[in-house]
BAZA-547810 format. One record per residue (C-alpha): residue number from 1; residue in three letters; x, y, z. Coordinates in pm, 1 decimal. Layout:
REM residues N
(rec NUM, 'ALA', (X, Y, Z)),
...
This chain:
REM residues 388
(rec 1, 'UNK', (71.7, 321.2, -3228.2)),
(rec 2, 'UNK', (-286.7, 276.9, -3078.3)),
(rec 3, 'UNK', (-470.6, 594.0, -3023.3)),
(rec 4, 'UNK', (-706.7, 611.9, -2700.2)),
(rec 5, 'UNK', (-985.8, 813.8, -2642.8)),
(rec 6, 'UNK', (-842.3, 990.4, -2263.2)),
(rec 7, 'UNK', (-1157.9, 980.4, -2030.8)),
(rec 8, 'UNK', (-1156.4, 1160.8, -1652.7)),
(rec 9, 'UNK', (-926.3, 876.2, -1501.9)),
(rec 10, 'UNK', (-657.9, 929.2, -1694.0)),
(rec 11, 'UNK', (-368.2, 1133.5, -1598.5)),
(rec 12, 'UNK', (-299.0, 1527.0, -1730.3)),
(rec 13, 'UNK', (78.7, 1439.8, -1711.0)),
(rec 14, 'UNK', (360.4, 1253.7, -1566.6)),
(rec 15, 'UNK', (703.1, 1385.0, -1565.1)),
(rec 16, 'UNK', (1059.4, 1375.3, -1444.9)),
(rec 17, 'UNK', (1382.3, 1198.2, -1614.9)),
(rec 18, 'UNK', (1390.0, 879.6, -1548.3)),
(rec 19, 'UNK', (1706.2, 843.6, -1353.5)),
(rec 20, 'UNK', (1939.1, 538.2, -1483.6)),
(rec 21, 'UNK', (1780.8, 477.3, -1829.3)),
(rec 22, 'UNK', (1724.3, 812.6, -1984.8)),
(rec 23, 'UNK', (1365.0, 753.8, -2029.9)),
(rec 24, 'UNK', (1163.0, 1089.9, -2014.4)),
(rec 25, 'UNK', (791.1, 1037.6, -1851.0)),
(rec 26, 'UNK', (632.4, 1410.8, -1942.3)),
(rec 27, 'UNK', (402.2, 1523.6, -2129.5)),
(rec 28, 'UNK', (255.2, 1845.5, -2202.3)),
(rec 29, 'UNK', (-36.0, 2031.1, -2121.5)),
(rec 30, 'UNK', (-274.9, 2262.6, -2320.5)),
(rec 31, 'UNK', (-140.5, 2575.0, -2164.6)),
(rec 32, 'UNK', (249.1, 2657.7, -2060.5)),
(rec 33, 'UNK', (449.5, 2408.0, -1810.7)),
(rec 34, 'UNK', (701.2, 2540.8, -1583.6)),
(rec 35, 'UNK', (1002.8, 2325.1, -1473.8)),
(rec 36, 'UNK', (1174.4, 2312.9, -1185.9)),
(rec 37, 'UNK', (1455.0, 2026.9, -1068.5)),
(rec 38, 'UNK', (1427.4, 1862.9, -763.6)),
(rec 39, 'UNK', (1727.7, 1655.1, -724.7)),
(rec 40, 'UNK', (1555.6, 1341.5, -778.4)),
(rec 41, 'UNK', (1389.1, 1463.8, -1102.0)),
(rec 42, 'UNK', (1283.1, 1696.4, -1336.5)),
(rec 43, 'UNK', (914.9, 1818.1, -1227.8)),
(rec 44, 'UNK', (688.7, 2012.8, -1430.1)),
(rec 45, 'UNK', (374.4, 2177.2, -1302.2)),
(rec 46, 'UNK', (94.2, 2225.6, -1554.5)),
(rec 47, 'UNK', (-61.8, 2476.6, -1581.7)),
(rec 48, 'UNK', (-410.8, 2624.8, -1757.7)),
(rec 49, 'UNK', (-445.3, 2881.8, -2019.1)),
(rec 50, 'UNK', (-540.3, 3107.2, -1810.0)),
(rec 51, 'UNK', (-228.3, 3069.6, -1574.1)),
(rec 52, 'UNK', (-369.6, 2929.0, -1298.1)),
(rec 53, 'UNK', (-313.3, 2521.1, -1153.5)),
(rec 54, 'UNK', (-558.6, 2259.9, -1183.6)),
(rec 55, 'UNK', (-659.1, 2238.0, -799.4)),
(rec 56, 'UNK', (-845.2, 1951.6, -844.7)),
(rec 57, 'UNK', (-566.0, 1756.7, -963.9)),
(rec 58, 'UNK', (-432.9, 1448.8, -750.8)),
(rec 59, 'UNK', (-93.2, 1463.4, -765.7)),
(rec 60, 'UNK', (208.8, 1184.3, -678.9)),
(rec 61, 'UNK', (579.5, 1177.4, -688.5)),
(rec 62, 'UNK', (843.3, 879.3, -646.1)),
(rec 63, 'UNK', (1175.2, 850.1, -777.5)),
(rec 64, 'UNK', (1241.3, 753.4, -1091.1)),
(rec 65, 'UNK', (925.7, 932.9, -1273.6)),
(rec 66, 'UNK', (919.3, 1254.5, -1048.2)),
(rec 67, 'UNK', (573.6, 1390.6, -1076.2)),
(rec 68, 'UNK', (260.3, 1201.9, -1161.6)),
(rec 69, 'UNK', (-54.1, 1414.9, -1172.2)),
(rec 70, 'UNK', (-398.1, 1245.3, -1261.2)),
(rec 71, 'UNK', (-724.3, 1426.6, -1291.4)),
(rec 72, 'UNK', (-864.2, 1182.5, -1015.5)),
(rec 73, 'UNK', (-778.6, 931.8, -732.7)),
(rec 74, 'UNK', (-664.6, 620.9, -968.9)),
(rec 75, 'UNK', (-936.0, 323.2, -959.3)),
(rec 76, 'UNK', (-785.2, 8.7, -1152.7)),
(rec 77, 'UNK', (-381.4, -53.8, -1091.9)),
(rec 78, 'UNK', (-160.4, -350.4, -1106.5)),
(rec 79, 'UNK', (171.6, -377.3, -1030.3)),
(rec 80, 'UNK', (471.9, -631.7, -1150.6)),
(rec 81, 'UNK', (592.9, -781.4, -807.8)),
(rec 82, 'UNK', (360.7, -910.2, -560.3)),
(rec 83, 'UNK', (515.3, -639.0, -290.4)),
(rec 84, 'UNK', (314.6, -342.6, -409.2)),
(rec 85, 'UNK', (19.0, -573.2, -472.4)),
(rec 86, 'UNK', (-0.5, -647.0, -108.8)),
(rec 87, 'UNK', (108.3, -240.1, -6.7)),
(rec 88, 'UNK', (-231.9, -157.7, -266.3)),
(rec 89, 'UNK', (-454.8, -416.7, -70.1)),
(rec 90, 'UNK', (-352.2, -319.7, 302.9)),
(rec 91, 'UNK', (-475.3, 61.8, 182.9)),
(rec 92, 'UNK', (-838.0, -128.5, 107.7)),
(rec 93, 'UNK', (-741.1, -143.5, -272.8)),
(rec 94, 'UNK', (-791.4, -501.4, -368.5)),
(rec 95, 'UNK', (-1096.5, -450.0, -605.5)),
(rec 96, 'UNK', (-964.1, -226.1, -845.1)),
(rec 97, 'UNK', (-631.3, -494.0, -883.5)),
(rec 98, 'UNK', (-632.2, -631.7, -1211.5)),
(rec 99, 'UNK', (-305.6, -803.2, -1269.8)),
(rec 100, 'UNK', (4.9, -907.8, -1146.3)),
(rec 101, 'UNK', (344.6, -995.7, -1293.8)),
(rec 102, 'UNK', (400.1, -1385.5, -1207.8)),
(rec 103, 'UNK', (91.0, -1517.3, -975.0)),
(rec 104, 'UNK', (247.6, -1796.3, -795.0)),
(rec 105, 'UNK', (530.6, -1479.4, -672.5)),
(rec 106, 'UNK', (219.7, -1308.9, -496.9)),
(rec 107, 'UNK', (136.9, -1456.2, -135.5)),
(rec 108, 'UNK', (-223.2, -1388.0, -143.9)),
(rec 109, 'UNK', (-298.3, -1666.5, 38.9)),
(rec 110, 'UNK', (-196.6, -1468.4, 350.4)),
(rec 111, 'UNK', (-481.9, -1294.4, 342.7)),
(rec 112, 'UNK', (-752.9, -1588.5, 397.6)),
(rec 113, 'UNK', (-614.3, -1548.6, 765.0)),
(rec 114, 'UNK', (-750.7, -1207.9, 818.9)),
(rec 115, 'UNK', (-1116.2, -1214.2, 870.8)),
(rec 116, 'UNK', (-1324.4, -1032.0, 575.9)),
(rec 117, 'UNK', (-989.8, -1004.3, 379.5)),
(rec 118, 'UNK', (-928.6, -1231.3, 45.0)),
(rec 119, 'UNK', (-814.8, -1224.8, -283.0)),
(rec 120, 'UNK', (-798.9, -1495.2, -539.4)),
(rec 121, 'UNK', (-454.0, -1435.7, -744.9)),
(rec 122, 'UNK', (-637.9, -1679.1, -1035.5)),
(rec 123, 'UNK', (-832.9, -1376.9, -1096.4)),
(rec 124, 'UNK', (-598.7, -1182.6, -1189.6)),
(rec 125, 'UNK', (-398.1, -1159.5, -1570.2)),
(rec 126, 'UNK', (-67.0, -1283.2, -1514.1)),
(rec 127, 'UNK', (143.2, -1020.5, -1731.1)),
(rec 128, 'UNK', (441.8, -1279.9, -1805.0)),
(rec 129, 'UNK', (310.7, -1524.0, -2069.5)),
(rec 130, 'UNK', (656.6, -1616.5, -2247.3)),
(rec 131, 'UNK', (723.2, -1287.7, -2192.3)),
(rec 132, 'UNK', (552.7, -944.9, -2100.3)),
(rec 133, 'UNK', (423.6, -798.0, -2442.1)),
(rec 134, 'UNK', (225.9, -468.5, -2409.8)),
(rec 135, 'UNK', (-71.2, -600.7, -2592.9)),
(rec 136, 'UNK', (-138.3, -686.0, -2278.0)),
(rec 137, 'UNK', (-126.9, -310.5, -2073.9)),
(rec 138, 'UNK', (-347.7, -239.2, -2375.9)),
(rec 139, 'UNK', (-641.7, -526.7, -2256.1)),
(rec 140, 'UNK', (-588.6, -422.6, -1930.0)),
(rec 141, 'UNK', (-659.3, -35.8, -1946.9)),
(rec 142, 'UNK', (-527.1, 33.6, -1602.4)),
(rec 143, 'UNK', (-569.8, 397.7, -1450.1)),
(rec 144, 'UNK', (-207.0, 317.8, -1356.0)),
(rec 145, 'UNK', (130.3, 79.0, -1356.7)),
(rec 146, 'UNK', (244.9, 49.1, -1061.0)),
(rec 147, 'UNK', (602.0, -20.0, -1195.6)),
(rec 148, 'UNK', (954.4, 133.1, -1203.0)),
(rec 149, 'UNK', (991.5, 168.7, -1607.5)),
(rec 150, 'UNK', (1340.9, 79.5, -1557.4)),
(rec 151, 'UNK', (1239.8, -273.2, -1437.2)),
(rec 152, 'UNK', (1032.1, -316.5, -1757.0)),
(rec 153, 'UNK', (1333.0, -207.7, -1974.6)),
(rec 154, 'UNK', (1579.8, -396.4, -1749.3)),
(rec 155, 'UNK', (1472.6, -655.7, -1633.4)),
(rec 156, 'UNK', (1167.3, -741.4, -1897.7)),
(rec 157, 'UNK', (1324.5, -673.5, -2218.2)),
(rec 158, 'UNK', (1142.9, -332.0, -2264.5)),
(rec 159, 'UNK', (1320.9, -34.6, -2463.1)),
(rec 160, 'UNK', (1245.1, 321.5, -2368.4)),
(rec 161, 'UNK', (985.5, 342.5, -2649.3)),
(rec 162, 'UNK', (787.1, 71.4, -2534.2)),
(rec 163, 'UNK', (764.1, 261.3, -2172.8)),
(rec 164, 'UNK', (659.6, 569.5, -2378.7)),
(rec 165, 'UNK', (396.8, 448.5, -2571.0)),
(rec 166, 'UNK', (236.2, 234.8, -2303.6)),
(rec 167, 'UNK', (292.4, 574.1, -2081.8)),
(rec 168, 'UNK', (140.1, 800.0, -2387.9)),
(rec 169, 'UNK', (-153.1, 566.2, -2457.0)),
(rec 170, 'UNK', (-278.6, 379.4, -2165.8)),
(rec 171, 'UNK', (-127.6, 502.1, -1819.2)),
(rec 172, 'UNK', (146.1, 630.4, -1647.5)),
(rec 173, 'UNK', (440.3, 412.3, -1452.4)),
(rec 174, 'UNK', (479.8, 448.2, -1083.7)),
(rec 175, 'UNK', (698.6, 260.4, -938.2)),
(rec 176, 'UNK', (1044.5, 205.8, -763.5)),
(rec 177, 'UNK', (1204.1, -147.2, -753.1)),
(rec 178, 'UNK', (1299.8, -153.0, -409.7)),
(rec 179, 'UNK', (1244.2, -532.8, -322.7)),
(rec 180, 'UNK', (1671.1, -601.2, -405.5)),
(rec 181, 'UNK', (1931.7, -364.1, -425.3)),
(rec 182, 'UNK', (2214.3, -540.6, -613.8)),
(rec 183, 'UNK', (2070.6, -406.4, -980.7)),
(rec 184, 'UNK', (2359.9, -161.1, -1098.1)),
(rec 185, 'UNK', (2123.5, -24.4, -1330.4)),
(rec 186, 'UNK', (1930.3, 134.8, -977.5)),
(rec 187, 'UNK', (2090.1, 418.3, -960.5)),
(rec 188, 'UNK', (1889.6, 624.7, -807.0)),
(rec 189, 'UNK', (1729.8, 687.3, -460.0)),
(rec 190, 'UNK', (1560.7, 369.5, -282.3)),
(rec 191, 'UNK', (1249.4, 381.6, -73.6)),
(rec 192, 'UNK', (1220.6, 124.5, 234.6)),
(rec 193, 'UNK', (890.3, -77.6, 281.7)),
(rec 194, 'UNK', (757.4, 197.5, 479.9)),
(rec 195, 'UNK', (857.5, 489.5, 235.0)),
(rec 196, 'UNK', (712.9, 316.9, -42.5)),
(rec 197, 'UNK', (387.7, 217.2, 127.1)),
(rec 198, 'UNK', (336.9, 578.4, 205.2)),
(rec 199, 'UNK', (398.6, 625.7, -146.2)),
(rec 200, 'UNK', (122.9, 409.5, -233.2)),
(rec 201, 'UNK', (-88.9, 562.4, 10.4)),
(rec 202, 'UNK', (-44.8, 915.5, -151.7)),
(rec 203, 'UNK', (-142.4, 733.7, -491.8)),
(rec 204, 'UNK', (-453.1, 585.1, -423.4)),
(rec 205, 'UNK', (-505.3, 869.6, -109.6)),
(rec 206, 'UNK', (-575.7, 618.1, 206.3)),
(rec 207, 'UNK', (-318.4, 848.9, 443.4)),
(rec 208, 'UNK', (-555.1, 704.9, 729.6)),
(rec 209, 'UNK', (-513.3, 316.9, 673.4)),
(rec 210, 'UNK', (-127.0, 392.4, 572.4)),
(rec 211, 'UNK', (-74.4, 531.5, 940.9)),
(rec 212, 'UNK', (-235.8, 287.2, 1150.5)),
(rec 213, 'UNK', (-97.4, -25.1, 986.6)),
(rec 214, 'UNK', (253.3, 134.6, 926.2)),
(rec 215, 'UNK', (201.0, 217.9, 1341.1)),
(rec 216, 'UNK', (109.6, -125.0, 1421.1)),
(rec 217, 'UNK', (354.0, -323.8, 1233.1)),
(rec 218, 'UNK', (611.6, -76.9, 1422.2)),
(rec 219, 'UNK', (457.0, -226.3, 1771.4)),
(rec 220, 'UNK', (464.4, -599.6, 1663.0)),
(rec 221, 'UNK', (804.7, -528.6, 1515.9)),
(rec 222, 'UNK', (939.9, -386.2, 1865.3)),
(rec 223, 'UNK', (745.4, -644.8, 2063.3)),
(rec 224, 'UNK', (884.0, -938.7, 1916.5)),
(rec 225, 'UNK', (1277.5, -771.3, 1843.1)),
(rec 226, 'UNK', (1242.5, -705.6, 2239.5)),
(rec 227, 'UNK', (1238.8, -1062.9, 2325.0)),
(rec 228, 'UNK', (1540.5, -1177.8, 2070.4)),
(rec 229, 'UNK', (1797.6, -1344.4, 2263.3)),
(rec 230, 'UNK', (2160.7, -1190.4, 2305.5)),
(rec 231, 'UNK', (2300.5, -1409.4, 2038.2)),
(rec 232, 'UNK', (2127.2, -1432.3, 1698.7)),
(rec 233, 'UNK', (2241.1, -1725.5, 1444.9)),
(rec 234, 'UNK', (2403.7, -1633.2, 1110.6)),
(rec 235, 'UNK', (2185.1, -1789.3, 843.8)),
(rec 236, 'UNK', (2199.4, -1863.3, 481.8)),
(rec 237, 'UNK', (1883.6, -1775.2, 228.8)),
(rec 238, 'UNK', (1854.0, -2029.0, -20.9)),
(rec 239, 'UNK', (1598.2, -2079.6, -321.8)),
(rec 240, 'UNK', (1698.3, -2426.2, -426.7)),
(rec 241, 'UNK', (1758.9, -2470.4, -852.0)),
(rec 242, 'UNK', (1510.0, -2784.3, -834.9)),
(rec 243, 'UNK', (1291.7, -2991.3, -609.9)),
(rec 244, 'UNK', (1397.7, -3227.4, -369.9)),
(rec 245, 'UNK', (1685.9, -2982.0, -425.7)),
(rec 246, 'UNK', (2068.4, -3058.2, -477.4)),
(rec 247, 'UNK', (2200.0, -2718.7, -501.2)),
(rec 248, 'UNK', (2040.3, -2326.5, -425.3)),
(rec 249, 'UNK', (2021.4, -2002.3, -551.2)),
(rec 250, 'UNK', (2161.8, -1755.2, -297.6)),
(rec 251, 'UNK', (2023.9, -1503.9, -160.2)),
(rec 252, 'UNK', (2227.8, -1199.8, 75.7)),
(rec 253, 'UNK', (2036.1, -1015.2, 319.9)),
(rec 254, 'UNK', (2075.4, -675.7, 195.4)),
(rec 255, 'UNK', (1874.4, -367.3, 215.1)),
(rec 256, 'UNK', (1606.0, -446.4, -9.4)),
(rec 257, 'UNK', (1240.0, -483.1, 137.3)),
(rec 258, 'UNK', (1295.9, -888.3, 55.1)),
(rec 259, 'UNK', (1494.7, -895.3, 349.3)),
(rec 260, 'UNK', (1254.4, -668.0, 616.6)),
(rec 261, 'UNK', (1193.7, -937.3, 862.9)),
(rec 262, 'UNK', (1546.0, -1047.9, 852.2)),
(rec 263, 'UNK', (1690.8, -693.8, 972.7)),
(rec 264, 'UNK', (1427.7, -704.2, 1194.0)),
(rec 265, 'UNK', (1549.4, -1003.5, 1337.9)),
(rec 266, 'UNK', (1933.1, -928.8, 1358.1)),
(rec 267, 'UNK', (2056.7, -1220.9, 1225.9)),
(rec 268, 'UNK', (2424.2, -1233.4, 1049.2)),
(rec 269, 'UNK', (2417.7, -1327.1, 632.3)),
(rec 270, 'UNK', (2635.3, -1626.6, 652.4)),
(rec 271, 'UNK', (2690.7, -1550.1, 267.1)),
(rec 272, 'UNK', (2812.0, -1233.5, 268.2)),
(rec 273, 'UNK', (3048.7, -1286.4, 544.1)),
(rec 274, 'UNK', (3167.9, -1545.2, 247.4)),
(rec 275, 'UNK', (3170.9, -1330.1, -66.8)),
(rec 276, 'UNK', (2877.5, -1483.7, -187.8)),
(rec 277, 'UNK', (2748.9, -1299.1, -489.8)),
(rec 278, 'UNK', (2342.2, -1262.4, -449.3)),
(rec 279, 'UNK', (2171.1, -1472.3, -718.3)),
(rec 280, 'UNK', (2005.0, -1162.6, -829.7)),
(rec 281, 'UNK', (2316.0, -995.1, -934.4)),
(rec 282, 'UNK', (2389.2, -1324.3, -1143.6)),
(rec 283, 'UNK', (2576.7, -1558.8, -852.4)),
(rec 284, 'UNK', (2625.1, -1894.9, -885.2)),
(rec 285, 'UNK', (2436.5, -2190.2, -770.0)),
(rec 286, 'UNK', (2572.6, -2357.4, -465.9)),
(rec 287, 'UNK', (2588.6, -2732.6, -404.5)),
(rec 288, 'UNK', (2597.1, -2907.6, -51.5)),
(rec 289, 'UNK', (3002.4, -2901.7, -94.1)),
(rec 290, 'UNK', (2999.7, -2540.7, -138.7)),
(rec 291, 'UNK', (2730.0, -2444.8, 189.3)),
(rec 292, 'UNK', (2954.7, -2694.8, 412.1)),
(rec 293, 'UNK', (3244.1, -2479.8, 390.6)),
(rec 294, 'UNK', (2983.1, -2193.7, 445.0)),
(rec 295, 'UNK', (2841.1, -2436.1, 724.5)),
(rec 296, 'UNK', (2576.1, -2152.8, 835.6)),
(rec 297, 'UNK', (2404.7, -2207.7, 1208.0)),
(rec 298, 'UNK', (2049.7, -2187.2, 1029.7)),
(rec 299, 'UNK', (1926.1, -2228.5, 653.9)),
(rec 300, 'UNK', (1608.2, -2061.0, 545.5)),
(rec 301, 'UNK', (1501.8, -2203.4, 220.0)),
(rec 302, 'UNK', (1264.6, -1966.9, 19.9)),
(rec 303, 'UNK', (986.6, -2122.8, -208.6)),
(rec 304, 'UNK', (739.4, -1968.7, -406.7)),
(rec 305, 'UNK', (354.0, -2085.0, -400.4)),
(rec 306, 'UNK', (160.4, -2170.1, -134.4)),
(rec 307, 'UNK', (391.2, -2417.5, 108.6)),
(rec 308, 'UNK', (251.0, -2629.8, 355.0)),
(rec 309, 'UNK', (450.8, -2781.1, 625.7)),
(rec 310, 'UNK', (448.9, -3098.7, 520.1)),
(rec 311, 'UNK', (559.3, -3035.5, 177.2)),
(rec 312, 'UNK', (860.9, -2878.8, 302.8)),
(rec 313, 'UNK', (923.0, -3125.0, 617.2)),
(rec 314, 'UNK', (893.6, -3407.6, 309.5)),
(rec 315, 'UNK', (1105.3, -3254.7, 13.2)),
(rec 316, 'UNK', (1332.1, -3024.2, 156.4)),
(rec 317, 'UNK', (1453.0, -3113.9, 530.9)),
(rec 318, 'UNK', (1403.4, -3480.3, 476.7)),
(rec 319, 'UNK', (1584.6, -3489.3, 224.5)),
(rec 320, 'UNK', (1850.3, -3285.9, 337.0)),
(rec 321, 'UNK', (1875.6, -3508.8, 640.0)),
(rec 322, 'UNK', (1907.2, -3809.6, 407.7)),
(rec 323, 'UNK', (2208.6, -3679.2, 174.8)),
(rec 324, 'UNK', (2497.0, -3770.1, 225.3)),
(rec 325, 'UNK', (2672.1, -3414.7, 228.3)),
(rec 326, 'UNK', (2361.1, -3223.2, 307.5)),
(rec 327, 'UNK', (2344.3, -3419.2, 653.2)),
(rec 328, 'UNK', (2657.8, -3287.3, 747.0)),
(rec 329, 'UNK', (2560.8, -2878.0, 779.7)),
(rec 330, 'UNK', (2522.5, -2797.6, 1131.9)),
(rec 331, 'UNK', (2179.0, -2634.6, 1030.0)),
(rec 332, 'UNK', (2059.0, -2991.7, 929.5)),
(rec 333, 'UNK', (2174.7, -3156.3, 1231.8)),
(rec 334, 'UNK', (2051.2, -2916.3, 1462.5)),
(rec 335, 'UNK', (1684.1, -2903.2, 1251.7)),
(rec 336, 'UNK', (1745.0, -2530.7, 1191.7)),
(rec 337, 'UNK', (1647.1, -2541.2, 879.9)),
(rec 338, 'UNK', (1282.9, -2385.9, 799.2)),
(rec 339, 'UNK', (1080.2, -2248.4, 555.0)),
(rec 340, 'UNK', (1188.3, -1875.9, 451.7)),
(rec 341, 'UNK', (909.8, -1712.8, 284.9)),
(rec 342, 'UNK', (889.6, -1511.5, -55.8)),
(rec 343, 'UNK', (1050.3, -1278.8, -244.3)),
(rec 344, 'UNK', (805.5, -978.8, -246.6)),
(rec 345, 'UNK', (639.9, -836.5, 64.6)),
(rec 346, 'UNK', (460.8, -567.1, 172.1)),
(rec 347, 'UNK', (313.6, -473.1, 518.2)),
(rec 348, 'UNK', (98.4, -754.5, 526.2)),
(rec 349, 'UNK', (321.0, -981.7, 416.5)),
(rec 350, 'UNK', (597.3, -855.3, 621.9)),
(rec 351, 'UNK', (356.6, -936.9, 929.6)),
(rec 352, 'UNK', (346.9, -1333.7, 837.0)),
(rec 353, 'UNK', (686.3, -1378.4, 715.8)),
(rec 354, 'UNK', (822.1, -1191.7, 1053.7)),
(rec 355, 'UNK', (584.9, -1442.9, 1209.3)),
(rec 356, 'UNK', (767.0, -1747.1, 1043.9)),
(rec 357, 'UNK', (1096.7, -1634.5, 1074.9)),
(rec 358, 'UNK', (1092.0, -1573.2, 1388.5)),
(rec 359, 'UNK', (950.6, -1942.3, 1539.7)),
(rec 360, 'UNK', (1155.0, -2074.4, 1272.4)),
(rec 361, 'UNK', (1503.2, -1943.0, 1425.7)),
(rec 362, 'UNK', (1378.5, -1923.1, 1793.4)),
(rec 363, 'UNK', (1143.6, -2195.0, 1842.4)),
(rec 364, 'UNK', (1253.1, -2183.3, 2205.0)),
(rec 365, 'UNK', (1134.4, -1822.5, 2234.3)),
(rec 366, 'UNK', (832.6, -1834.9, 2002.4)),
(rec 367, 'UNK', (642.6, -2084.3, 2032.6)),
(rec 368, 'UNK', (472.3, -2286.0, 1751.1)),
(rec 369, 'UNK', (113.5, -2176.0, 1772.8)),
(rec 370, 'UNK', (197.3, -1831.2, 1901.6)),
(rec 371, 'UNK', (64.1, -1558.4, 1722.2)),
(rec 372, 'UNK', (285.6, -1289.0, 1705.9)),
(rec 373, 'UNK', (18.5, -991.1, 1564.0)),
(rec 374, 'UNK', (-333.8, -942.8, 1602.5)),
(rec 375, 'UNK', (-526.0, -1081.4, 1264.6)),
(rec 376, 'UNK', (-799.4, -882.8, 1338.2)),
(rec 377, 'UNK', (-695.4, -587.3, 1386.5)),
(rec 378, 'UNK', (-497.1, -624.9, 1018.7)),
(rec 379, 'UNK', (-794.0, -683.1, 900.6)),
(rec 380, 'UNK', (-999.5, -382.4, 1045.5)),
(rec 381, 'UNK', (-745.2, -165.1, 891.2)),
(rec 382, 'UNK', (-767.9, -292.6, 573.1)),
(rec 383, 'UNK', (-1161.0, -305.5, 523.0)),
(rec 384, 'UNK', (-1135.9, 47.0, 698.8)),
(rec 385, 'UNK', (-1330.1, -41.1, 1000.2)),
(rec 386, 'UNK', (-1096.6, 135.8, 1252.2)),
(rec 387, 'UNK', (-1097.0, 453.8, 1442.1)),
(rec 388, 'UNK', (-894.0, 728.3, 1276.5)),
């Protein structure tokens, strides 16, 4: 195991069971720990020799790890999924963003739309190389993870001893994977886009920029939901296997922050209402046959990377129009078929995809170069120059 040198960034201790894995995120203190349960977790509260808590320490807590308390505000971070990147950013964080899981899953490119606001994902260290070793948390020698350590043992081929050490020797995990909620390995409570931004803001302590974005988005959220017509289409999410594709991944529109601006919207999952397994929870590819006797009233096809409209007019609805089967959907001939985003989001994010998936359903409400939220004032909030 690597020994470290700790230095006044790193954290005095980070504690709790780690609900659904058995992993155990404390460590101990110089003087005595009390410990208390909280439902969620175990907590423990250090304390000093003399009896008496560290005042000065910054303390966090999110389900699964409980308590996180570090002897400052943290200062260099990266997270695994691109939806926490973009919840650290919108609280002003972007500089101290080293890394991200899978670069081409983070939808940075957002950001070039929001004046003084930009971030070039090529400089950051994509963690999965063939793999996510922890040579690489090592390099990196982040304040903190922002990662459920449940994700890195279930979904990244961890084991509880590789959480540990990386937890013992570099940084603590804080995280809760909240952008799905078909893993049966979650088992433990789930924090909506909003919960876990606050979260976020606790970490890196930007309560200020947390509440005026999380009150905006609420106001472009209402203002567009109030001018949804009476009838909303039930639509099928679809990540197709290849490219032009032949068959898709699917995708249900459950309660994980993936599927924000779809709630927001109100549309039906023409999946579920089929018994559609989510891909995510190891469902099947479906071919053209297979959506027909779906036959959803709109398709939103979800592609990672930066998309422009041409490349999907070109390889996806062109060639959807073309096939044989595919021309048959009633999505297909009624061009409601559109572009539906990414995977992760955050509140920034969540602002463009609403955008898109709203003129993409209701083109005859919204129209095409209609801006649905004010760039601008995004952007104020995130480079901090708003009014408190």
């Amino acid at each position: 195991m690597v020994e470290r040198t700790r230095t006044r960034r790193d954290y005095l201790l980070g504690t709790g069971a780690v609900v659904g894995s058995g992993l155990l995120a404390g460590c101990g203190g110089s003087g005595g720990d009390s410990t208390t349960s909280t439902g969620d977790a175990t907590t423990t509260t250090e304390t000093t020799e003399s009896g008496d808590a560290d005042d000065d320490a910054h303390t966090v807590s999110m389900a699964p790890v409980g308590d996180v308390t570090f002897e400052s505000v943290p200062e260099t971070w990266f997270p695994y999924t691109a939806d926490y990147a973009d919840m650290g950013v919108a609280l002003g964080q972007a500089e101290g963003l080293e890394a991200i899981g899978i670069r081409a899953r983070y939808a940075a490119y957002y950001y070039d739309e929001l004046p003084g606001v930009s971030l070039d994902t090529a400089d950051l260290t994509q963690l999965y190389q063939d793999g996510t070793g922890k040579e690489i948390f090592y390099s990196l020698d982040a304040d903190v993870h922002v990662v459920d350590p449940n994700f890195m043992v279930n979904r990244l081929q961890w084991n509880e001893g590789d959480v540990e050490e990386i937890r013992e020797n570099v940084a603590p995990f804080f995280g809760n994977t909240g952008f799905t909620q078909v893993y049966d390995w979650h088992d433990y409570r789930y924090y909506s886009l909003d919960e876990a931004f606050e979260k976020m803001a606790e970490l890196f302590d930007e309560r200020a920029r947390y509440e005026a974005l999380s009150a905006y988005r609420e106001t472009v959220v209402a203002d567009v939901t109030s001018r949804l017509p009476a009838e909303t289409p039930d639509i099928a999410l679809l990540y197709p296997a290849g490219i032009p594709p032949e068959s898709f991944y699917p995708y249900l529109i459950g309660d994980g922050t993936q599927s924000a601006q779809w709630r927001d919207l109100g549309v039906g999952d023409a999946l579920a209402q089929h018994d559609v397994t989510d891909a995510q929870a190891g469902g099947a590819t479906l071919d053209y046959e297979a959506l027909l006797d779906i036959d959803p009233d709109a398709i939103a096809v979800r592609i990672q990377g930066e998309i422009t409209d041409e490349y999907f007019e070109e390889n996806v609805v062109a060639h959807m129009e073309q096939h044989e089967v595919a021309s048959e959907l009633t999505a297909v001939q009624e061009g409601r078929v559109f572009y539906g985003g990414h995977t992760y989001q955050g509140p920034i994010i969540h602002l463009f995809h609403l955008e898109e998936a709203a003129k993409g359903l209701y083109p005859d409400v919204f129209d095409a170069d209609e801006r649905l939220f004010d760039r601008q004032r995004v952007a104020d909030i995130v480079t901090g120059a708003f009014d408190e």
